[in-house]
N, C-alpha and C positions, 0 to 999 in steps of 0.2 A: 519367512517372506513368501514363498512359492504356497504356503496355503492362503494366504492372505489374496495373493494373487489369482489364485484358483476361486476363490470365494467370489470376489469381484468377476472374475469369467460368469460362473455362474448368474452372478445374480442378471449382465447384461444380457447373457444370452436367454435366460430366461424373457426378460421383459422382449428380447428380439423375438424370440420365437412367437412369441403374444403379439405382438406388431404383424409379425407377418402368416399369419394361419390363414390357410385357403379357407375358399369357402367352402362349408361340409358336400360333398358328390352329391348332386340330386339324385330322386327316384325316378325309374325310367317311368315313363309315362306318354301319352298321345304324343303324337309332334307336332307341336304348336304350328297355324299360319305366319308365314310372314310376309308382313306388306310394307316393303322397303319403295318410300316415294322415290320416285326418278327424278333427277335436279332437271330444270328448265337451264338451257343452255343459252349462250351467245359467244362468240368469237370478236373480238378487235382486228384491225387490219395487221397490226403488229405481230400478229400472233397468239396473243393473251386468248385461251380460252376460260369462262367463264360458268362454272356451276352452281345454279343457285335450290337449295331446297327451302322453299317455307315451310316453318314450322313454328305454331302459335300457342304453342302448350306453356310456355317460358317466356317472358319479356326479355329475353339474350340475342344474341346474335355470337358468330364466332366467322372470324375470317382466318382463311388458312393460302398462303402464298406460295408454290412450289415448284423449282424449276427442274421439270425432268429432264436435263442434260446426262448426257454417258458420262459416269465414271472417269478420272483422267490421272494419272500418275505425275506428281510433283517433283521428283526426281532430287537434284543437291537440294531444291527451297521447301522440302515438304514441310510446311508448317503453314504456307501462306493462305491457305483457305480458313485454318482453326486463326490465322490473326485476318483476316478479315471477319468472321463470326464474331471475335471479340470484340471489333471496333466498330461493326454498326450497332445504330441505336446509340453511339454518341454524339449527337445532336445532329443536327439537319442545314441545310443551306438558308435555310427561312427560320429556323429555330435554334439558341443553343441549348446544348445536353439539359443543364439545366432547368431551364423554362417546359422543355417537351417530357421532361420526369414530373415534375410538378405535374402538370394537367392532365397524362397519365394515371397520377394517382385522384386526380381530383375526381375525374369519371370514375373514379372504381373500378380501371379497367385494366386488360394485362394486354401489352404490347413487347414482341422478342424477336429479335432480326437473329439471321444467319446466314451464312455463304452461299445456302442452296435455297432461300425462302422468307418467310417472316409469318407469323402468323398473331392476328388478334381476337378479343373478346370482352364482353362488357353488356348494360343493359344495354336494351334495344331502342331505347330512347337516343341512347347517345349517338346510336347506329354510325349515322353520317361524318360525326368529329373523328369516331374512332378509325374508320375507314380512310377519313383524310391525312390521321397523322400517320398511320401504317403506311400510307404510300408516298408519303414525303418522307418518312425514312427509309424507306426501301429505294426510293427513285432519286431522292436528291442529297446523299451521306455524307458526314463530311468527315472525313481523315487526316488529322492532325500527329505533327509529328512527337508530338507530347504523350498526345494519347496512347502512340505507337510505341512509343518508348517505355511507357507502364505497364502496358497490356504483356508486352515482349518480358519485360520483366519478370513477371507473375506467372508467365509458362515457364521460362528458366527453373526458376526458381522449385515449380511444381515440377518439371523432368527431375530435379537435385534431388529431391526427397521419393520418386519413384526409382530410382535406381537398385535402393533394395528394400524394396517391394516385391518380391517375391511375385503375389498374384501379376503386380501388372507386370515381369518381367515373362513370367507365363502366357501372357496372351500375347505379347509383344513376338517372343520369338515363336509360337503358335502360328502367328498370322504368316509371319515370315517363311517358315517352313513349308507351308499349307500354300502358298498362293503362290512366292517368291518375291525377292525385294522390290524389284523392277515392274509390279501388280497393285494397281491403285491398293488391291485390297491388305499387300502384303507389307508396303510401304509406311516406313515409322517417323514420325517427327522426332529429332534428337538437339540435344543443343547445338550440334555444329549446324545440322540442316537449318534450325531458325537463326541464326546468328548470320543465316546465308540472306536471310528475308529482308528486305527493304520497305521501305513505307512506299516506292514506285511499285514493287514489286503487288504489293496490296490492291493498288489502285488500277493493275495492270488486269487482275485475277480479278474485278469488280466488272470493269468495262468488257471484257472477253467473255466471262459469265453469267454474270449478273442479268440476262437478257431475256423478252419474251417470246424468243423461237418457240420455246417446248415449256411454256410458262403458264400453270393452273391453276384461275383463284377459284376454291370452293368455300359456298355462304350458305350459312344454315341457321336458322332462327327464325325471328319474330318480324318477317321483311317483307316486303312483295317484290317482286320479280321487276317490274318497270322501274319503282324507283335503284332499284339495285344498277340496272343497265344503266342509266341516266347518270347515275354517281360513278360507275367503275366509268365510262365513257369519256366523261370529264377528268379526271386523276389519271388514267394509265393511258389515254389516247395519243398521248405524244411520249410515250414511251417507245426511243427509238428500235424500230423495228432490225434485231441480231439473231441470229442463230448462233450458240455453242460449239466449238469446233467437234467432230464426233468422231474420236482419238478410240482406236481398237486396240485390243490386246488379245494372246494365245492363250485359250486357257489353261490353267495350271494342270499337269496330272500328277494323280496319284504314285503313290512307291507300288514298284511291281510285286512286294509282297510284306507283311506287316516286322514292325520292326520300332524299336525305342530309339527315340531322338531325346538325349538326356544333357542336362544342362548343372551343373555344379553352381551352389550359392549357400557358402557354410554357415551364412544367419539363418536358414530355412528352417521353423520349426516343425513344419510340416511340406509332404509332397504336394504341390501341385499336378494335375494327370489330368492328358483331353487327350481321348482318342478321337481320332479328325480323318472325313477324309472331304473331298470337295465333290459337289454334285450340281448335276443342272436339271433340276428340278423345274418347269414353268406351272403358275397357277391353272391353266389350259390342260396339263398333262391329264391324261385319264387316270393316271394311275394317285394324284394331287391329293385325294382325301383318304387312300389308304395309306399313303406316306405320313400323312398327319396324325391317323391313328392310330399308326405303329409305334411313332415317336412317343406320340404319349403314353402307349402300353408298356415299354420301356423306358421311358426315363421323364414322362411331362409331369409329374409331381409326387407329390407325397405319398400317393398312390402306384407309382410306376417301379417296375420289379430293380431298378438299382439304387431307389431309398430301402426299397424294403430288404434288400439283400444287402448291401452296403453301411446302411445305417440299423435298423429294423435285427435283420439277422446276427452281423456279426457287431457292432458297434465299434465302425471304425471311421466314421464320419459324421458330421452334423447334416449333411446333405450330400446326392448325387443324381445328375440330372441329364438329360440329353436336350437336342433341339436339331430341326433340318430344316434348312433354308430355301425357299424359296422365289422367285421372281425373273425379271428380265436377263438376267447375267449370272455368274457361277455364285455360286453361292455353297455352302458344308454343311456338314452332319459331322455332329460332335457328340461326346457322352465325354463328362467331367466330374469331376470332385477333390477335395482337397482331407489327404487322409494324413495319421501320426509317421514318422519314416519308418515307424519298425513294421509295418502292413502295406507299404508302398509295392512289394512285390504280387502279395495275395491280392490286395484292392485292382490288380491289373487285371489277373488270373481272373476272379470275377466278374471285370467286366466284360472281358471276350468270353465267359462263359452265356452271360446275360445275351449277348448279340449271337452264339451259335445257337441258342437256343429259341431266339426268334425268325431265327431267320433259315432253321431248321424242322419245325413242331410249329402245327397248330396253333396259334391262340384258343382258349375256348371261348363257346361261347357267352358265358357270362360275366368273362374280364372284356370280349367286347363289347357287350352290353352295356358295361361300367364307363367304359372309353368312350362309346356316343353319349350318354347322360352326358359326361362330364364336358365335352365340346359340346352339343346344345345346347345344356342349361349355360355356359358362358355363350354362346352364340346370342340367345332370346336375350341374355339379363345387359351382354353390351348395346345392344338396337335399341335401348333406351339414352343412349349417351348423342350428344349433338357431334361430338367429336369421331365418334364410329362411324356414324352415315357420312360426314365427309368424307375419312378415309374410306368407304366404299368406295364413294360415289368417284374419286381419285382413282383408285387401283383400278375402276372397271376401264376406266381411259386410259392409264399406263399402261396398263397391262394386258391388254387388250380383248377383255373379260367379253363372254357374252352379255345381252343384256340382259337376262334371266339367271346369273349368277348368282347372287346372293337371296334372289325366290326361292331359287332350288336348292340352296346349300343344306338344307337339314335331309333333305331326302338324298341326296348325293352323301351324304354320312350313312345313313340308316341302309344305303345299298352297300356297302361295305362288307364283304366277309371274310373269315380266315384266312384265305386262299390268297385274296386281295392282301389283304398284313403280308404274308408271308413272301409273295412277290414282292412286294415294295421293299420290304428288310432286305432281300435278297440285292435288290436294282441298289439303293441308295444307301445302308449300313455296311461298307464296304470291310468287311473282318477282315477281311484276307490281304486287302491293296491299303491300312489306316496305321498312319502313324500313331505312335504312342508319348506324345509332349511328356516329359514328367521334370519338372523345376524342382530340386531338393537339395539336400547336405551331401554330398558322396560319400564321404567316410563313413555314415549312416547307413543309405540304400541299397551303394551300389552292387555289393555281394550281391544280396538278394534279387536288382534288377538281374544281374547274370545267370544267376540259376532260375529263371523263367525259359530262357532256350531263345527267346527273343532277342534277333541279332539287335546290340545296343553301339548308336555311334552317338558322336558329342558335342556338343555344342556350346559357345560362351553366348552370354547376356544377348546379343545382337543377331544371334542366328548365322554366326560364319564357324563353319568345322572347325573343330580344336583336338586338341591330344586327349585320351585317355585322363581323368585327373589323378593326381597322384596322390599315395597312402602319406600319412603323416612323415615328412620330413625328421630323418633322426636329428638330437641334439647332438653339438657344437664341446669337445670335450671341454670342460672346468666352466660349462657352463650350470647352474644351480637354481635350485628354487630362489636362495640368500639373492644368488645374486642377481635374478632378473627381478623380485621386488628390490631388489635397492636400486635397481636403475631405475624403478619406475617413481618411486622416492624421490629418488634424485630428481625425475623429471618435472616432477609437483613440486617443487621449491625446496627439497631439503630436511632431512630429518630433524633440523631447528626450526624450521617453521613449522614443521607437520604438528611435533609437538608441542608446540605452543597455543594450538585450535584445542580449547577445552571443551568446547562446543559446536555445535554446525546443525545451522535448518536450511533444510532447502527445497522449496515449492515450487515443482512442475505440472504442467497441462496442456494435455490433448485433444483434439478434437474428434470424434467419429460419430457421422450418418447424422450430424449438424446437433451431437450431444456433447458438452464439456467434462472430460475426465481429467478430476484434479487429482495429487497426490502431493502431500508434504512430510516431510522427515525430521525428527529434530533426535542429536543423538548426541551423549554426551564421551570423552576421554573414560568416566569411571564408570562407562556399559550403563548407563539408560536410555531407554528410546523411546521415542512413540511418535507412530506412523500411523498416517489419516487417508483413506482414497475414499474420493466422492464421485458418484454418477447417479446422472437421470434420479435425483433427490435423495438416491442410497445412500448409504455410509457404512464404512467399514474401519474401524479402529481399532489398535494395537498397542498394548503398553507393558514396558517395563521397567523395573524398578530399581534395577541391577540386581535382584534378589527371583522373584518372580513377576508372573505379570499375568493379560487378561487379554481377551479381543470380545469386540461386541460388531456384529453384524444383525442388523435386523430387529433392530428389538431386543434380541438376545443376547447376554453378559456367558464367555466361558475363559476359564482358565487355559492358561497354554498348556499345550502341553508338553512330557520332557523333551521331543528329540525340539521342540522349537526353541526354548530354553536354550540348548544345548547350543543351537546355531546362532541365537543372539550373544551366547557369551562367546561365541567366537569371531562374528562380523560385526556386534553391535558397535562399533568406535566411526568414531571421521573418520579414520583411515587404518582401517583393520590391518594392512598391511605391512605396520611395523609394529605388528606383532607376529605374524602370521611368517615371518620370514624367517622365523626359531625354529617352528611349526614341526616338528619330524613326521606329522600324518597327510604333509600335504607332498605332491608328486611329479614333477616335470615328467609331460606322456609326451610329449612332440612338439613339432613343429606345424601348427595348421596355418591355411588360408582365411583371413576371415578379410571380409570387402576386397579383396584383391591385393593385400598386404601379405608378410607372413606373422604370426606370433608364435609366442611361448607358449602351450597350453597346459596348466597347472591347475592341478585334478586334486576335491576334496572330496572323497565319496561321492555323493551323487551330484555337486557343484563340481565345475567347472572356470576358469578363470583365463582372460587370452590377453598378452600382453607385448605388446608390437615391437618385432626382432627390431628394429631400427629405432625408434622414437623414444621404447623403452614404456609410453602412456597404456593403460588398460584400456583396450578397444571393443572389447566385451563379456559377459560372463555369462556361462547359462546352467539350469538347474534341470533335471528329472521329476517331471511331478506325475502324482495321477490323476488322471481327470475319466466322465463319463466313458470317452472314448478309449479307456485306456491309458500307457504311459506316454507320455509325450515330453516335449525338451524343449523349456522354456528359456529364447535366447534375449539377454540384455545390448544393444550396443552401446557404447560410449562414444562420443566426437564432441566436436567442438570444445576444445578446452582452452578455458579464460581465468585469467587471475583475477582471486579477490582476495587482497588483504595477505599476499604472501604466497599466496596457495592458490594451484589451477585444479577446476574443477568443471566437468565435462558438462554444455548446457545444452548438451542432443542427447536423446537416447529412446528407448521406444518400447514399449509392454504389449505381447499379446495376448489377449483376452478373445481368442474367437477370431479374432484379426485384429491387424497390424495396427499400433496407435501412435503418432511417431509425439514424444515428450519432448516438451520446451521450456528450460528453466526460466522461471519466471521471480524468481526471487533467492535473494542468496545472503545467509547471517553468519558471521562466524564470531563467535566471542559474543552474541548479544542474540536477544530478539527468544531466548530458552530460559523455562525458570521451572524450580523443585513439582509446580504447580502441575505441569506437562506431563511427569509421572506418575501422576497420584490415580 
């Protein structure tokens, strides 16, 4: 099964890697003119300012609606801003949801509200209609406690299935650490905080917010300026005139010297690692464009020395990248990647090598010559986009740009030199004061985090201090391999039921990056099988016969081979584990953690098997495979377990291929729905 699964990796991540390929570095060359038009302006009494660029190349238009209010900390209801983004744009005081989707689609146009904004787009023809419905839905919402109720749902729901996610739990206590709880930026939506949220509470955070103190509409298209003013004049002039309250916060500081903040999560089949520290960077700072192109000499893409050392040199990641933030308020520098656990320690080691050596040495200068190309040429080839020039034309008024910012930006690059990198790594790659985030399995890492020298303290899921995790709990005397599969027998209906399933198919699917990954299994009591996973039009199939068998991937028919043989005639059944429980090669190692439970953990060579001290049910299983990167450990969960037919069987469980894919049984046969046919 784990090549089969490795196979499937492959082929997604190949077709991923083809999805996402930068574009090839241009060749340095002149440095193009740029003649960025200036928006005609106008203000309302309200407050609403008003930038309009024509632009007649395209019969479009694009409206963008944006409220620069400060940042503000939610506190027990953090959630009530993501449920107001949800609930506008369900229908309007003058419209239901319904009818204003419809004519939506009928212009051919894209309309999308949010907490802080709303922005539209469509032919220029329609100009006028499209501008009217965006500010009837922006200005007159309407919130239903219906709606509130489904929307509410559907985040629950999405928090349940993040929980072990690993990534998002990575960024989650990332931000927490990095900012602190009580820092808009640091601050988490959880089920308890929305569960805190009311439909008042909504309405309350619309009226307080929602307002044109510090409110931007920028129009870029196929318009003129008069009738634009004419139109916003009419729609937003009796937009009553509020200021956002303008709520301060302390900024976060850094640790006073570098150190691992380490989080234990024993589904992790891989390390999560950002090293973070927090900076105040303003777009104004002189120092603004050798910060950018240090970032990118180090870590802005496929190009930057922690792909090529991280991935490139040693292969030990599909990617590793950096980013430094900047703007009005604190904002970080980060350098991340997600490695296998057994190089979780060296992949750290390298990237504080990567940062002393930038921030130490020269760049030269033909990696800086590389690094202005490659910001240029994306500088030149975005000023084609209508959506760029408005957010210029934005930033230069938040942010309180000069008005020759973006004229001068190429020449403000091309003055850049060494000296300049080497200062800015110095100011804002903070080696010496940056936490080191790393989300993984302990029983895996954590040796290896220790012998880095890097003091290491600990953290659970939410970012609050925790103990040290502990080494595998020993076993419970006269406990057995026998008899923790028989509990778990037991718990699935019964060894009269188990063996009365002479058959069993069962068809799950997942979703990732809006692709369906299906998988179905049909396995028979006398060891035949055959297992189908489908993605993105691929296929991948597996059979056997009880005797031998074959897999085709791609066009191409191969036999199995023995050790896979070997592994079907020992898991191929519905429920291998009353056989498996005679087994004298299989080996009770401990007691682990897995999701916050404990289990039995029962070791087959390079399988693995976790079976819950309490419930007795198998809560997951994982495997050792190799992949491009190296060995890595492929974890199964099991949950949700439902009866069919006598017998409970788990219809949660989840496959990574690259990343996480959380499975959903979608179909379930026992005794039917399999025939001779299936292993032929």
């Amino acid at each position: 099964m784990k090549k089969v699964i490795y196979l499937l990796a492959g082929l997604f991540l190949t077709v991923s890697t083809m999805q996402a390929q930068e574009r090839p570095m241009p060749k340095p060359g002149p440095a193009p003119k740029v003649n960025i038009k200036k928006p005609q302006t106008f203000s309302l009494k309200n407050g609403l300012k008003v930038l309009v660029v024509e632009n007649d190349k395209l019969p479009r238009v694009s409206y963008t609606l944006t409220l620069d209010n400060a940042p503000y900390a939610e506190g027990n209801k953090k959630g009530v801003s993501d449920m107001l983004s949800a609930l506008m744009g369900s229908g309007t005081k003058n419209m239901p949801k319904d009818a204003f989707n419809e004519e939506v689609d009928f212009l051919g146009a894209n309309i999308n509200f949010w907490a802080s904004g709303a922005s539209a787009n469509g032919l220029s023809k329609y100009s006028d209609r499209i501008l009217e419905l965006m500010a009837d839905g922006a200005l007159n919402p309407v919130f239903t406690q219906a709606e509130f109720d489904k929307e509410k749902a559907k985040m629950v729901e999405a928090l349940k299935s993040e929980e072990k996610s690993v990534p998002s739990v990575a960024q989650r206590v990332t931000s927490v650490l990095a900012y602190g709880k009580n820092h808009p930026d640091g601050e988490y939506v959880s089920e308890q905080t929305l569960n805190n949220v009311t439909l008042n509470d909504v309405k309350e955070n619309y009226n307080t917010y929602f307002v044109p103190g510090k409110a931007y509409l920028v129009v870029v298209g196929d318009v003129k300026f008069k009738d634009v003013e004419k139109k916003v004049k009419k729609l937003f002039g009796s937009w009553k005139p509020e200021v956002a309250p303008n709520v301060s916060y302390s900024d976060p500081k850094n640790v006073q010297y570098a150190q691992i903040n380490f989080v234990d999560m024993p589904n992790a089949v891989q390390s999560e690692i950002s090293v973070i520290n927090t900076v105040n960077l303003k777009m104004t700072d002189k120092d603004y464009f050798a910060a950018l192109l240090a970032n990118q000499i180090l870590g802005g893409g496929g190009e930057g020395r922690l792909f090529l050392n991280l991935r490139e040199a040693h292969g030990w990641t599909y990617g590793a990248y950096s980013s430094v933030g900047a703007g009005k308020y604190v904002n970080d520098f980060s350098a991340s990647t997600s490695v296998r656990n057994a190089v979780t320690d060296s992949a750290i080691v390298e990237i504080f090598n990567e940062l002393k050596k930038i921030r130490t040495d020269l760049v030269s200068e033909e990696e800086l010559k590389n690094a202005k190309a490659k910001y240029i040429g994306n500088f030149v080839m975005q000023m084609e986009k209508p959506a760029t020039i408005a957010r210029y034309a934005l930033l230069t008024e938040t942010q309180n740009l000069p008005a020759d910012f973006y004229e001068n930006y190429i020449k403000n690059i091309n003055a850049v030199t060494p000296q300049d990198i080497k200062e800015a790594a110095n100011k804002y790659f903070l080696a010496n004061n940056a936490r080191v985030v790393v989300v993984g399995k302990a029983s895996d890492v954590l040796a290896g985090l220790e012998s880095t020298k890097i003091p290491v303290f600990y953290f659970d899921k939410y970012g609050n201090p925790t103990e040290k995790p502990q080494a595998n709990k020993a076993v419970p005397a006269g406990v057995t391999v026998k008899s923790v599969l028989d509990n778990y027998i037991n718990a699935i209906g019964g060894e009269k039921a188990l063996s009365a399933v002479k058959s069993l198919s069962v068809t799950t699917s997942g979703s990732i990056q809006g692709m369906t990954l299906e998988l179905n299994r049909k396995v028979t009591n006398d060891n035949k099988l055959a297992e189908t996973m489908s993605v993105m039009g691929q296929q991948i199939k597996r059979v056997f016969n009880g005797t031998s068998g074959y897999q085709t991937a791609q066009g191409q028919k191969m036999d199995l081979e023995a050790d896979e043989v070997a592994e079907i005639k020992t898991y191929g059944y519905p429920f291998p584990e009353l056989k498996l429980r005679n087994d004298s090669n299989l080996k009770i190692t401990g007691i682990e953690n897995m999701n916050g439970s404990d289990a039995y953990a029962i070791t087959d060579g390079e399988k693995t098997m976790y079976y819950d001290v309490k419930s007795g049910l198998k809560v997951a299983s994982s495997e050792t495979v190799e992949g491009p990167a190296g060995q890595m450990t492929m974890v199964t969960p099991y949950s949700d377990y439902r009866e069919v037919k006598g017998v409970k069987i788990p219809y949660k469980s989840s496959i990574n291929i690259g990343m996480e894919v959380e499975l959903n049984v979608t179909d379930v046969k026992v005794n039917e729905g399999v025939s001779a046919a299936d292993f032929q």
